[in-house]
C-alpha positions as MATLAB code, in Angstrom:
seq = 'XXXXXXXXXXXXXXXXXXXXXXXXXXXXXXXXXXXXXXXXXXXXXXXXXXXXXXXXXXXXXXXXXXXXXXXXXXXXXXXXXXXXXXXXXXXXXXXXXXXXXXXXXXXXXXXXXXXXXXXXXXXXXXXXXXXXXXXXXXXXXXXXXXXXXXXXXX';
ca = [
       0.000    0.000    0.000;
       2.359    2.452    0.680;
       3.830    1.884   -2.875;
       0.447    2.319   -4.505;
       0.729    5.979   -2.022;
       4.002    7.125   -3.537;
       3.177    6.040   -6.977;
      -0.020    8.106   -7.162;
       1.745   10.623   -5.177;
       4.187   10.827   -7.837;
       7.332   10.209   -4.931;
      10.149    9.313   -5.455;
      11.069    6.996   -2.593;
      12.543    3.939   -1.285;
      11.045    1.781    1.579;
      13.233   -0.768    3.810;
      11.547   -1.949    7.122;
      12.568   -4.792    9.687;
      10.394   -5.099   12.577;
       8.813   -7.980   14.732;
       6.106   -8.546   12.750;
       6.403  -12.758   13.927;
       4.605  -10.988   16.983;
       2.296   -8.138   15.611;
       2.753   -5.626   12.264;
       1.509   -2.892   14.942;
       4.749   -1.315   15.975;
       6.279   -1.967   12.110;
       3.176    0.072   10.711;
       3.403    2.614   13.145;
       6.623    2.843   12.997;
       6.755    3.528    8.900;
       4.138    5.475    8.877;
       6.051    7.977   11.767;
       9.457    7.891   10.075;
       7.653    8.207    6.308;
       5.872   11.735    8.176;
       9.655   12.693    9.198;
      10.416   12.525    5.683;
       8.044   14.124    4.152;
       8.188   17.066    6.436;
      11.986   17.208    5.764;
      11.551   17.073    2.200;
       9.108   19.934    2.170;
      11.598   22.735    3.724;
      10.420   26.035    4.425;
       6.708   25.140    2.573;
       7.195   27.895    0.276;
       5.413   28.143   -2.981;
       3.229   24.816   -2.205;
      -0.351   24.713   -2.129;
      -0.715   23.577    1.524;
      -4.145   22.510    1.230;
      -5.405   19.108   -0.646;
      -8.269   16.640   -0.668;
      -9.353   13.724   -2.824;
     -12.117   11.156   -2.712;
     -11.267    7.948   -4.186;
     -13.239    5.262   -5.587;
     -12.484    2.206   -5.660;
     -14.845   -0.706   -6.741;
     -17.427   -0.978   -3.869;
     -15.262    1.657   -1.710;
     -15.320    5.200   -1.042;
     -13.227    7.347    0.921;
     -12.142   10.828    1.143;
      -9.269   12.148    2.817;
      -8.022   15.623    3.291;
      -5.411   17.675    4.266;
      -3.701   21.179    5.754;
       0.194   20.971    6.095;
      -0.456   23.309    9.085;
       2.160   22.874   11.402;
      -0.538   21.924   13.565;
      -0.598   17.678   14.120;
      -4.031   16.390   13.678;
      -5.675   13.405   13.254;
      -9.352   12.318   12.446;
     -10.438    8.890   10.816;
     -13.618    7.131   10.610;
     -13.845    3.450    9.294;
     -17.203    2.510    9.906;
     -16.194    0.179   11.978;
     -15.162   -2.123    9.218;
     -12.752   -5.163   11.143;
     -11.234   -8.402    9.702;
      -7.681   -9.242    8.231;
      -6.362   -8.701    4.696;
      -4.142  -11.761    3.964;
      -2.056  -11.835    7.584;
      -2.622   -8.269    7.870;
      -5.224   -6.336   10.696;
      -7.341   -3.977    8.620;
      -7.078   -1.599   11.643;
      -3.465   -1.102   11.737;
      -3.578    1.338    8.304;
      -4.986    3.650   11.435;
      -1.434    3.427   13.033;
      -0.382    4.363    9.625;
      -1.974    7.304    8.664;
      -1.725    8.554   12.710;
       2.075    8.548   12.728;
       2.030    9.894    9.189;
      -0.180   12.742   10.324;
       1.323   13.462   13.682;
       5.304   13.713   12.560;
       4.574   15.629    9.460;
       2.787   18.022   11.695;
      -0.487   17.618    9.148;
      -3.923   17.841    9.880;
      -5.337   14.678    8.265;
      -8.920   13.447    7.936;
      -9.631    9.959    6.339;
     -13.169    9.596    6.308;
     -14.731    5.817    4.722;
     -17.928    6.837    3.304;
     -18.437    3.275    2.169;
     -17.128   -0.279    1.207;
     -17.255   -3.613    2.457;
     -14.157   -5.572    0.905;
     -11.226   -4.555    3.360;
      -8.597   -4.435    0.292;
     -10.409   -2.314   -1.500;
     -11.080   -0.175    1.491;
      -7.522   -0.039    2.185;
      -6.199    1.047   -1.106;
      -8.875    3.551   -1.631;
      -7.492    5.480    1.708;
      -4.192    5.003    0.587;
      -4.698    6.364   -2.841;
      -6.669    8.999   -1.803;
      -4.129   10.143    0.745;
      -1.499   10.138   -2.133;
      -3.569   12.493   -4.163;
      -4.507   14.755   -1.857;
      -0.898   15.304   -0.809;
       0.250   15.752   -4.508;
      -2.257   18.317   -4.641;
      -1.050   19.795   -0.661;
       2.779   19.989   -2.175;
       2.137   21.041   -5.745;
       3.685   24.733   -6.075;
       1.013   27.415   -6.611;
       3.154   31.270   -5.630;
       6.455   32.065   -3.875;
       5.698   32.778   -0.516;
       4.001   30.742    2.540;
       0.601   29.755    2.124;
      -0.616   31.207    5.582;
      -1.575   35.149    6.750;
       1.369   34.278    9.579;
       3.810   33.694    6.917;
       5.183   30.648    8.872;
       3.517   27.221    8.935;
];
């Protein structure tokens, strides 16, 4: 999934992870999803020029979700799954939550992930991951010179 994300984001990255995931993918997840925010933050610099702003709502098959976000400064996090539960392959549907929320919280984003609807988890899963990778190529694509805020510092 978090190929399919930089694909559609159009990133150019590289993704090694070791973890104890014999035990649980929960601290693995987390932990990419944290160090992947770290990067992305580092990568964007000062946040001139950029957009700052981006949302997307994704399709995919039976699936729909929309996610949005503000590259704020400001760490946020909202998600809503509709409760869906259950395991794709070996894999805890739940844990893309750890994902996104370490994502969110070291880029210092405000992120909303909202499932409207869908029922297969993969589907699900992909949709929220693709629609998080467009909505940040929209956030980082460069719109003006300066900061996008009134405070001229994000």
């Amino acid at each position: 999934m978090v190929e399919t994300l930089a694909r559609h984001a159009r990133f150019d990255m590289e993704l090694y992870a070791e973890g104890d995931v014999h035990v649980s993918h929960h601290h693995t997840v987390e932990d990419v999803g944290i160090v992947f925010g770290m990067a992305f933050l580092k990568a964007l610099g000062d946040k001139r020029g950029i957009n700052r702003y981006g949302y997307a709502v994704v399709p995919m098959d039976e699936s729909l979700v929309l996610a949005s976000i503000d590259i704020s400064g400001r760490p946020l996090f909202f998600y809503e799954d509709m409760g869906l539960r259950g395991k794709i392959t070996d894999f805890d549907f739940e844990l893309i939550w750890e994902f996104f929320k370490g994502f969110a919280l070291e880029s210092k984003s405000t992120l909303h992930i909202r499932v409207l609807s869908g029922k297969i988890l993969h589907h699900t899963a992909e949709a929220c991951f693709k629609a998080l990778a467009l909505s940040l190529r929209q956030a980082i694509s460069l719109v003006g010179e300066g900061t996008p805020s009134t405070k001229e510092s994000l």
